[in-house]
N, C-alpha and C positions, 0 to 999 in steps of 0.2 A: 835308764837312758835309752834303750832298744824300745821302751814302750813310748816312750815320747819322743822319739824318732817315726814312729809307726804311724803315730799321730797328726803328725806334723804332715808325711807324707796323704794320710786319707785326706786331711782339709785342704790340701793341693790338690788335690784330685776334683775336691767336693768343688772346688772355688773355678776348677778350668772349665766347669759347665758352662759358662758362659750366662748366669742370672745373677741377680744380686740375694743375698743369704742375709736372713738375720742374724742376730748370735744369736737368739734360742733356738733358731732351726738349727742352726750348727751343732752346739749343745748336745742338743736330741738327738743327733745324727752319730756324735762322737761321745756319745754316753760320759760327757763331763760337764763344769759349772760352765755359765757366760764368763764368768772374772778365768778361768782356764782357757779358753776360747780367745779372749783378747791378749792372754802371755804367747797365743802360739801363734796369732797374729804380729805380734810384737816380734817373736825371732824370725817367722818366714820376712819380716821388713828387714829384720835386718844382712839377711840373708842374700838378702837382693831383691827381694820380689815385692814390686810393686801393686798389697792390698791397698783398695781407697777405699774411703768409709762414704757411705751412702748419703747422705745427707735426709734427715727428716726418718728415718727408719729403722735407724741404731743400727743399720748393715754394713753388708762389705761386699765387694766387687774386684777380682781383679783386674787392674787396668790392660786396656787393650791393646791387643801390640807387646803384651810380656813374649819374651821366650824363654820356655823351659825347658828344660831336660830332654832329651832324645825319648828317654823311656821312664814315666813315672805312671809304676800300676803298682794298686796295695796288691795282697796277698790272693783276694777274692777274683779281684781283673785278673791279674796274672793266670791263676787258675784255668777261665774262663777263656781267653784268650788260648793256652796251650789244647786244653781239650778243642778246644771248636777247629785249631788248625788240625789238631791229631782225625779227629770227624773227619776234614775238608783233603786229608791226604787220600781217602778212603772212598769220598763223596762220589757224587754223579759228575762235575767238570771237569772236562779233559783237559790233559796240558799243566795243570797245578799243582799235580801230587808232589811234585818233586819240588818246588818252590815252597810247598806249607811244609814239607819235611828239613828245607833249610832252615824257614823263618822257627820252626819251632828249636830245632838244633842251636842257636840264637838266643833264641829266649829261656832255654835251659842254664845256659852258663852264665846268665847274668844273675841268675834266682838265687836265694839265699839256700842254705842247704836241706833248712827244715821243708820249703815247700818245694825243691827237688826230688825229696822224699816223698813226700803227698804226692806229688804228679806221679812218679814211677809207681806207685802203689796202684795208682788208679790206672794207669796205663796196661797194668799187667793183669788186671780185674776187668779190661772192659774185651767183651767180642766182639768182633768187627762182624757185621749185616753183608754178608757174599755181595757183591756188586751182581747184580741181576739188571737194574732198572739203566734204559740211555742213557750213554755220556752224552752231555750237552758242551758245543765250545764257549770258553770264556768271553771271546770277542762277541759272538751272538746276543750273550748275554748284556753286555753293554751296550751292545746297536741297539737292542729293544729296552734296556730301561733307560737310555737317553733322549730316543723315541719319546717313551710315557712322560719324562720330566719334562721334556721340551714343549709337548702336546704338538706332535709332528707326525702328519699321516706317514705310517711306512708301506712299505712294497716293499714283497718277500714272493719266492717261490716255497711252494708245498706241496708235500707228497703227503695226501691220507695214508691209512689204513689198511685202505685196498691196493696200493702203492701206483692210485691214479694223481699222476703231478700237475698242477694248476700254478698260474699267478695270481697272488692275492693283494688286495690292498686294502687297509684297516688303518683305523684308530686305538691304538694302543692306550689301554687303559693300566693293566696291572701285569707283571712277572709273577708267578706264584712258582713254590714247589710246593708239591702237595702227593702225599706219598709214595716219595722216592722219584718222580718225574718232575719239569720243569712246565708248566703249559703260558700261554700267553693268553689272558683274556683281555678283548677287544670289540670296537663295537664296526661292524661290517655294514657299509654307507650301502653298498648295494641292495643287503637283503635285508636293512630297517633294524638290525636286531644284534644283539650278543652270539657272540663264537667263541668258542677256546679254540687254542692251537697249541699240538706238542712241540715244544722248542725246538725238540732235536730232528722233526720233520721239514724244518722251514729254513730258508737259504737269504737273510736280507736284502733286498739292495741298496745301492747306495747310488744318490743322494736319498735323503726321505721327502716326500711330498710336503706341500703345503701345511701350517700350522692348523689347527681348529680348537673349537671351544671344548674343554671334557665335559663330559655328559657325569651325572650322578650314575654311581656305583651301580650294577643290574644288583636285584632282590635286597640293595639299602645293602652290600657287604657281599665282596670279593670272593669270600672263602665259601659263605654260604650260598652262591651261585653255584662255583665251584663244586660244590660237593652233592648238591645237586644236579647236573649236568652229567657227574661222572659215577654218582651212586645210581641214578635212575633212566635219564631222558635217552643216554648213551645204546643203551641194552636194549633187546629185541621182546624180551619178557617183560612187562611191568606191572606192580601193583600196590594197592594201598588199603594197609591193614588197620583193622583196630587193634590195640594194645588195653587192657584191663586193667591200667596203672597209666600213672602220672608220666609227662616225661621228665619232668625231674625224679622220678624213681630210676628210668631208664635210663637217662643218658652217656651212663657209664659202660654201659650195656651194649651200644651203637657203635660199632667201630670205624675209624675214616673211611666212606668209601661203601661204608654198608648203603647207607641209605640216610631218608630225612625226619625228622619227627617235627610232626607238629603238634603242640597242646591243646588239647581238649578240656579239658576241665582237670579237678584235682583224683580225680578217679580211673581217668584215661586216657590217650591220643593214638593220632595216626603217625602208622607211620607209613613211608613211601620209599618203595626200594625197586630194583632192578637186576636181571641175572641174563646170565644166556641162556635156561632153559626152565621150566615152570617147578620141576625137583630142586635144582640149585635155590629158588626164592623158597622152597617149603623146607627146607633148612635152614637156612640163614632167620627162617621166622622162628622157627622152634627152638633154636641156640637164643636165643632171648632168655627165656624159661619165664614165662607170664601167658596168664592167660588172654585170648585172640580172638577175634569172629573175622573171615575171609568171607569177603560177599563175589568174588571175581578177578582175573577172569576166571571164564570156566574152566581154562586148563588148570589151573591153580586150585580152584576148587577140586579139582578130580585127584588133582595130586595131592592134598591133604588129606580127601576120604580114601584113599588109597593105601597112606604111611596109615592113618588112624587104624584102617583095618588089620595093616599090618605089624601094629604094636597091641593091640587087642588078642593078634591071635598066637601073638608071644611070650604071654601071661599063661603060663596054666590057670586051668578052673576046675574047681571040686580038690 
């Protein structure tokens, strides 16, 4: 009975997506027959819940306008849900730790006992990453991804790095976080081109300007501007190495933030990285562990023949 109860619940779940399902995808989904799949169609009707069958496609849909359940998550959602609030108590947004630590307290006692158990297990298994990186406020974050959804120029003040304060006004394209900071990339009418901005340097205002057309993503994808921007362009050192592998050998190898690879062929690629000083890039090359050719700059160069002499003369000989 608890297993077909379990069952019942996942195809309510599967059906609130909001498409129409065949019954073999359903099947496949709930690892049972079509002719099982139409019994538990048959009790959720009778149950209340208005399935309509497809017409032409042997499917099902539930009709629109059901209401259901305040709270229907299988065992996996559930899961998912508690960890991500238990994450978001801990996270970079200020102001919510105390509201994910109710909703989770909430969603613990309505759990059944077995995955009360799993949660607390895992809860008592995980370390929490020290808060090091800015909190960013919750409201912010919604003035600017209402901004991007709207496609509505905003106007914000911001404080760089150097803590020189400017008014800004941009086209909001994407919210990112991107390790452990929140940036906003957008594309800046005045200087023609793509900018990030750290969330928690920038002050909205309010109203937003004028609507506009979005532009295509900079480099075809958000992240991989991103991470370019902040592995390379950002830093006062920069350079770009060969690698004597594949990067699909590599890319496991590259950490967020390190830098960029591009493919070369199935033997090699470049890769393109940034530091604050030319020692900082000549380790983060070496932690690779592949072999390199460095053609510049020169500082870079001097600092490679430099460790090289240095681990040569570290080696006894004879």
């Amino acid at each position: 009975m608890l297993e077909t109860s379990a069952r019942l619940l996942r195809l309510l779940s599967l059906l609130q997506t909001h498409r129409d399902w065949s019954g073999g995808d359903l099947a496949d989904r709930l690892g049972v027959s079509t002719r099982t799949v139409r019994r538990d169609i048959d009790r959720l009707r009778e149950l209340g819940y208005p399935v309509d069958a497809v017409q032409g496609t042997a499917g099902y849909r539930l009709a629109a306008g059901t209401t259901l359940p305040p709270l229907l998550l299988d065992d996996e959602e559930a899961l998912a849900v508690a960890v991500g609030l238990r994450t978001t108590a801990g996270g970079t947004i200020t102001g919510i730790e105390e509201a994910s630590l109710r909703a989770l307290a909430k969603l613990e006692q309505v759990m059944p006992s077995r995955l009360r158990h799993r949660l607390q297990a895992l809860q008592r298994s995980m370390v929490p990453i020290e808060p090091g990186a800015p909190r960013v406020e919750p409201d912010t974050l919604l003035a600017l991804s209402d901004a991007c959804h709207r496609h509505e120029r905003l106007r914000f003040d911001y404080t760089d790095h150097a803590g020189r304060r400017s008014r800004k006004e941009a086209e909001p394209h994407a919210v990112v976080n991107f390790n452990r900071h929140w940036y906003l990339v957008a594309w800046d009418p005045t200087a023609g081109d793509w900018r990030t901005y750290r969330v928690d340097r920038l002050h909205p205002r309010i109203p937003t300007g004028p609507r506009f057309t979005p532009r295509e993503p900079p480099d075809g994808d958000v992240i991989a501007y991103l991470s370019r921007r902040l592995s390379i362009d950002s830093w006062p050192c920069r350079a770009t190495v060969t690698l004597h592998r594949s990067a699909a050998a590599l890319a496991d190898r590259i950490w967020s933030g390190m830098g960029v690879l591009e493919a070369v062929d199935d033997h090699s690629c470049l890769l393109h990285l940034g530091a604050d000083t030319p020692w900082a890039l000549s380790w983060m090359i070496t932690s690779i562990d592949t072999d390199f050719t460095v053609t510049g700059p020169p500082e870079l160069v001097a600092e490679i023949d430099t460790l090289a002499r240095r681990c040569a003369a570290a080696v006894p000989r004879g």
